[in-house]
Structure formats: structure tokens, C-alpha cells
C-alpha positions as a Markdown table, in Angstrom:
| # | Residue | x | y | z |
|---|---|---|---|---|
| 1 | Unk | -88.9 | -84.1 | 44.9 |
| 2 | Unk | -92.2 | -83.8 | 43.3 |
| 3 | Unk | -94.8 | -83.6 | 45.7 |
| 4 | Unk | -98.7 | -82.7 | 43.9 |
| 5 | Unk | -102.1 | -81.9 | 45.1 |
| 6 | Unk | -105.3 | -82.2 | 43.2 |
| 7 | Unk | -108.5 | -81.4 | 44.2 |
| 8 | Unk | -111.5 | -81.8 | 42.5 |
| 9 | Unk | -114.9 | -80.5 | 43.8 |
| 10 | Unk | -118.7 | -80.6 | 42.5 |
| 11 | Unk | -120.4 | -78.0 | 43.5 |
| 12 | Unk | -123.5 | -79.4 | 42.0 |
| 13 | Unk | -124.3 | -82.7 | 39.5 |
| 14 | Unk | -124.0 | -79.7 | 36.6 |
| 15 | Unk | -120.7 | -78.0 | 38.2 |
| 16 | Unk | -117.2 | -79.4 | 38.8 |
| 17 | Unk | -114.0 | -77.5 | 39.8 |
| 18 | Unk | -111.1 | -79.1 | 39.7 |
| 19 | Unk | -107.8 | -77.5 | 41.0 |
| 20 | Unk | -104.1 | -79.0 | 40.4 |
| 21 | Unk | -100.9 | -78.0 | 41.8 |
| 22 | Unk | -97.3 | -79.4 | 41.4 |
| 23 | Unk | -93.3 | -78.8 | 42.2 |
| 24 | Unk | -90.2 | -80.4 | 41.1 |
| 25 | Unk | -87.3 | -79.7 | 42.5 |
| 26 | Unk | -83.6 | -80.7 | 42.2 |
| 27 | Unk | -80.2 | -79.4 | 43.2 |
| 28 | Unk | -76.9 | -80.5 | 41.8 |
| 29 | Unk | -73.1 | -78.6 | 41.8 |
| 30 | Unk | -71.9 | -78.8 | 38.2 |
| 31 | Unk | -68.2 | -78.0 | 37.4 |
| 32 | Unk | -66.7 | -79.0 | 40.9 |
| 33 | Unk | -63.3 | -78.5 | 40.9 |
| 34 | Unk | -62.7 | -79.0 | 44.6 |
| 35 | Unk | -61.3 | -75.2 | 44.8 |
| 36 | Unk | -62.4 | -73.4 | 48.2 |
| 37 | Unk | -64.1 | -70.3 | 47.9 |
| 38 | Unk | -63.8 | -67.7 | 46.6 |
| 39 | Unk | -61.3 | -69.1 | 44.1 |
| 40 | Unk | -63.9 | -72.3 | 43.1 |
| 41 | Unk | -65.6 | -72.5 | 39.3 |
| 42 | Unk | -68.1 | -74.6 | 40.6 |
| 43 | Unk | -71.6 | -73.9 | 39.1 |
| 44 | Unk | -74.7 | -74.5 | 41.5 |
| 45 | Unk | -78.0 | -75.5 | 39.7 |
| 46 | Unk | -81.1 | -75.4 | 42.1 |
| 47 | Unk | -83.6 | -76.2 | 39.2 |
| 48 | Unk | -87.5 | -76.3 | 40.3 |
| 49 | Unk | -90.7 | -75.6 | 38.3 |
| 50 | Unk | -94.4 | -74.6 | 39.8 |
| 51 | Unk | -97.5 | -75.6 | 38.0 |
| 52 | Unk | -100.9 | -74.4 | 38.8 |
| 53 | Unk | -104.1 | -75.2 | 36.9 |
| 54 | Unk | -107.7 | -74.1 | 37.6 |
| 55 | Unk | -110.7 | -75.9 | 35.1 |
| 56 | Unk | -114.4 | -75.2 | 35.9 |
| 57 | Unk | -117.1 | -77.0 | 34.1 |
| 58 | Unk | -120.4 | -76.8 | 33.8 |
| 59 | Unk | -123.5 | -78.7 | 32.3 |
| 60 | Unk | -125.9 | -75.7 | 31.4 |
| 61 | Unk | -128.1 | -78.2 | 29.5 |
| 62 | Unk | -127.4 | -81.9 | 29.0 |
| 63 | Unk | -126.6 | -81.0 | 25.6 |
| 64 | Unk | -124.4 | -78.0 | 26.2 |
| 65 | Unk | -121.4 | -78.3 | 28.1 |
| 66 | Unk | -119.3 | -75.0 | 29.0 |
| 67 | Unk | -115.4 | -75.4 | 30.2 |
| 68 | Unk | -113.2 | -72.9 | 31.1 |
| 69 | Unk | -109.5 | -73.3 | 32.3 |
| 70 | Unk | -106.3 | -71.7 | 33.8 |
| 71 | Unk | -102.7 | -72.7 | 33.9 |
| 72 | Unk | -99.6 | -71.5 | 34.9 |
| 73 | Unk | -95.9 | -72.9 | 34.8 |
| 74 | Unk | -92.7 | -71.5 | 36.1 |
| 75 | Unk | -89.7 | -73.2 | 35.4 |
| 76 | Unk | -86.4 | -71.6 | 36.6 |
| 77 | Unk | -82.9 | -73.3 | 35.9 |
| 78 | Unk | -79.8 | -71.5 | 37.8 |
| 79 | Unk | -76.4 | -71.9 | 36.3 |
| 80 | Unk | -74.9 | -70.1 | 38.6 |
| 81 | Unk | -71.5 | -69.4 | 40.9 |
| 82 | Unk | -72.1 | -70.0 | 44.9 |
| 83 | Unk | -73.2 | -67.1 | 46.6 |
| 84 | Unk | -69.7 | -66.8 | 48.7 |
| 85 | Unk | -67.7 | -66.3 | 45.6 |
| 86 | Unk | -70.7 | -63.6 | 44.0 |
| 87 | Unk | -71.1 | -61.7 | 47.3 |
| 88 | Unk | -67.4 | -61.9 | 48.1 |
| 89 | Unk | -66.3 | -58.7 | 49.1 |
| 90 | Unk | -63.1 | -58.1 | 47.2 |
| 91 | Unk | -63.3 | -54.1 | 47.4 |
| 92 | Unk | -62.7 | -54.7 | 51.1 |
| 93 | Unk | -60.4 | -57.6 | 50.9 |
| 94 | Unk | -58.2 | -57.6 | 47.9 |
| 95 | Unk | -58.4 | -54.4 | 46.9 |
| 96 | Unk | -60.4 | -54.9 | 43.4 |
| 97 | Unk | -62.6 | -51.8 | 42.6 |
| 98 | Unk | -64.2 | -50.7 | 39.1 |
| 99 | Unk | -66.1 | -53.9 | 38.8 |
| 100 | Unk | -70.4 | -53.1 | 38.3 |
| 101 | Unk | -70.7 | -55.5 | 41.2 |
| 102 | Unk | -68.4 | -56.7 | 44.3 |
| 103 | Unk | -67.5 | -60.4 | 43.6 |
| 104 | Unk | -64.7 | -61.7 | 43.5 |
| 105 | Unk | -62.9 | -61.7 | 40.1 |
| 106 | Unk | -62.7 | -64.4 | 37.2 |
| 107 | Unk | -59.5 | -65.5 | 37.0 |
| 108 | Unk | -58.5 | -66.8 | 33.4 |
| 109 | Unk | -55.0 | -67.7 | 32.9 |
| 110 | Unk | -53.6 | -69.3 | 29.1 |
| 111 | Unk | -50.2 | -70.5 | 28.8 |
| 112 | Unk | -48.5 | -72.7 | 26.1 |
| 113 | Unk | -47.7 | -75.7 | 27.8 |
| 114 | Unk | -45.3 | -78.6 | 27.1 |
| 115 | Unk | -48.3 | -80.7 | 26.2 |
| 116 | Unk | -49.1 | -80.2 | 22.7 |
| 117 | Unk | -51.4 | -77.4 | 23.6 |
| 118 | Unk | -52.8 | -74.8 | 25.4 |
| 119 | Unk | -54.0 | -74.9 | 28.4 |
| 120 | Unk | -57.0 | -72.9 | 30.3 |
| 121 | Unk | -56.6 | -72.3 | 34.4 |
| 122 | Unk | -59.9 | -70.8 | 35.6 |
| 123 | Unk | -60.9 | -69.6 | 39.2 |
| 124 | Unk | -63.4 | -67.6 | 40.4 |
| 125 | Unk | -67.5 | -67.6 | 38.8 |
| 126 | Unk | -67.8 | -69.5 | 35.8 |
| 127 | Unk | -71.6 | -68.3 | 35.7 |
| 128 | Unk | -73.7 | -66.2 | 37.1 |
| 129 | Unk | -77.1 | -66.9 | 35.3 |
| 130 | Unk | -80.7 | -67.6 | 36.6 |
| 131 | Unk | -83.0 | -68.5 | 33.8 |
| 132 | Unk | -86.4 | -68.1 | 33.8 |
| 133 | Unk | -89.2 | -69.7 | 32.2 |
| 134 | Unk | -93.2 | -68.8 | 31.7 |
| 135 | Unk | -95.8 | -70.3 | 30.7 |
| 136 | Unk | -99.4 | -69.4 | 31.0 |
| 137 | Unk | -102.3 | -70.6 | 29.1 |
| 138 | Unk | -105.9 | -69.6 | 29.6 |
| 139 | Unk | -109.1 | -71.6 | 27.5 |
| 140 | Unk | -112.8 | -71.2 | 27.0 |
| 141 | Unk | -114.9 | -73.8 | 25.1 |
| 142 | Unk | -118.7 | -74.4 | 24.6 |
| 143 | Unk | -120.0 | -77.3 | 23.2 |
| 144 | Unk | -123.2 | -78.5 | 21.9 |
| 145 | Unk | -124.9 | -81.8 | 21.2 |
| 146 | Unk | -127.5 | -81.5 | 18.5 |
| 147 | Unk | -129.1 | -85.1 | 16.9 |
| 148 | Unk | -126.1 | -86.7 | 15.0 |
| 149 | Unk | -124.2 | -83.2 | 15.5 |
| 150 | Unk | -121.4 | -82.2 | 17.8 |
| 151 | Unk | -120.5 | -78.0 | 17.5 |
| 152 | Unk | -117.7 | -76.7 | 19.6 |
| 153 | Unk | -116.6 | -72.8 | 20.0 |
| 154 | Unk | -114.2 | -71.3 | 21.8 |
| 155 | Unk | -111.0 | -70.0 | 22.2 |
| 156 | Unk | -107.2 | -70.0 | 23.9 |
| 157 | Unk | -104.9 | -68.0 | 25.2 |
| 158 | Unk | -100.9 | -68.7 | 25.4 |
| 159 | Unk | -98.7 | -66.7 | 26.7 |
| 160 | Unk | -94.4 | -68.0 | 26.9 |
| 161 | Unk | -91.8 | -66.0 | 28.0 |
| 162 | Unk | -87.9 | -66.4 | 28.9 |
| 163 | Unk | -85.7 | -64.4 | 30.9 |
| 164 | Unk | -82.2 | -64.3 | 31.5 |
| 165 | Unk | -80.6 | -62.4 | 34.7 |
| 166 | Unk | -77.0 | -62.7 | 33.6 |
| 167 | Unk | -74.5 | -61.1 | 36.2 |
| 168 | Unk | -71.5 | -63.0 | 34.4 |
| 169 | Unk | -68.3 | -61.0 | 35.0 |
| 170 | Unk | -69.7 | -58.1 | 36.3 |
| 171 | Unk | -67.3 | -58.8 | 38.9 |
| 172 | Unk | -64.4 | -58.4 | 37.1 |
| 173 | Unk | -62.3 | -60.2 | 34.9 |
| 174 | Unk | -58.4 | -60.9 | 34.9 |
| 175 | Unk | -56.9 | -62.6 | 31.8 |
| 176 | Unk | -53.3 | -63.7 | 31.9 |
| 177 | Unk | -51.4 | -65.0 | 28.9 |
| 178 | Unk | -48.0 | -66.4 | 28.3 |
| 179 | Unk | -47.9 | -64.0 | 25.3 |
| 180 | Unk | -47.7 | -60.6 | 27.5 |
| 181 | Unk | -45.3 | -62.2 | 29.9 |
| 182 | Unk | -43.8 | -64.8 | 28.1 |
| 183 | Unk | -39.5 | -65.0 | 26.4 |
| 184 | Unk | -39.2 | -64.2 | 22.6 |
């Protein structure tokens, strides 16, 4: 889905406005193991971005032309565990307490199997991230026509930030291991 609107608007033959707005958005289920919940790994990622830009223009003379402009993009990117298994109240149900947050519990187990290896059995949230990112940007500009000449001034401002809100395994987490249980 990306649906966008743009509108642009003279307000006079010397002054324009022009206004842009967009969204994208997707949803996909990443890590499906086909586990019900509140035992499932399965990471959702319901990724969409906003973008909003404002520009005004202006002739003051026909040699002088003034712009100024305004942008602002959020992009956000969950990797994160359905909300049945994260809000799972395993306090009440199981029994779990002394985890930050009520969730139910990630489950690792490693065992030396008889296939060359090791093996890795996981249940529970695999992720619990939402990721955040900023972006604003902000411009002023003059510029002037003089005989053969072109002279611009002006100036920009960018602004990026990124932000993380991890919950991972504040719910708990149990790791099992042949090694504690396990024959000599």
C-alpha cells in the first residue's frame, strides 16, 4: 500500500505552495514455525513509513526568487513477537514471576544430538523490538539573477535519529542444556 497526496496551490503568479504527503505500508510474519501461541517464535513485522513535506516559494522580484521547505519522515520497522505471546499472562497461568514484564517465557533448549551437531529448540518471543526511524530536514534559499550572474544563499537543517524499544527477554528466559541433565 502506498497511497500519496500532493497538492500544490498559487496563491498569487509570485507565490506557490506546494504540500506532499505519503505512506507505505507492509505486513509480513517472519520466522513461522507453525507453533500456537504462546509457545510460537514467529516474528511479526508491520513496517510503514510517513512522509510529509511543506515548500513555499516566492518571486519577490523577477530576479530574486526566495524558497523555503519542510520535511519529515518516519520510518518504523517492528521485529517483533505477536502480542498473545508478549501480553501472555504467565504470572497467572503458569506460575512464572520475577520477570521485568509478564510474557510468557523464552524457551531455549540445546542438546547434542545424533546428527553431527547440536541442535537449538526455541519457543516463546524470538524478538520483541520496534525500531524507529527520523528524519527531518528543514531549507531556506534565496537566489538572485544579476546580468550573466547567478548568487544563491541559504542554509539547511537535518536532523536523523534512531530508536530502539527493545523488550527482548524481559519476560524471562529458560535455557536447558544436555550438559546439566545429561549421563557422564
Amino acid at each position: 500500500q502506498i497511497p500519496t497526496i500532493k497538492i500544490d496551490h498559487n496563491f498569487t503568479e509570485n507565490s506557490r505552495l506546494s504540500f506532499y504527503w505519503n505512506y507505505t505500508g507492509t505486513n509480513r510474519v517472519s520466522s513461522n514455525d507453525s507453533l500456537p501461541a504462546p509457545i510460537t517464535a514467529e516474528r511479526i513485522q508491520a513496517v510503514y513509513a510517513h512522509t510529509v513535506r511543506l515548500n513555499f516559494d516566492h518571486a519577490v522580484t523577477p530576479t530574486l526568487l526566495l524558497h523555503l521547505g519542510s520535511g519529515y519522515l518516519r520510518y518504523m520497522n517492528p521485529d517483533s513477537s505477536p502480542d498473545s505471546v508478549l501480553h501472555y499472562d504467565a504470572a497467572g497461568i503458569l506460575g512464572f514471576t520475577g520477570a521485568p514484564q509478564n510474557g510468557f517465557p523464552q524457551i531455549n533448549g540445546i542438546s547434542n544430538g545424533n546428527f553431527g551437531g547440536y541442535s537449538v529448540i526455541g519457543m516463546g518471543p524470538a524478538n520483541a523490538n520496534k525500531y524507529y526511524s527520523d528524519k527531518w530536514t528543514s531549507v531556506a534559499s534565496a537566489t538572485w539573477v544579476h546580468s550573466n550572474h547567478t548568487f544563491k544563499l541559504g542554509g539547511e537543517l537535518k536532523i536523523d535519529s534512531w530508536e530502539d524499544i527493545n523488550s527482548r527477554g524481559s519476560d524471562g528466559i529458560l535455557n536447558f542444556s544436555s550438559a546439566e541433565t545429561g549421563l557422564p
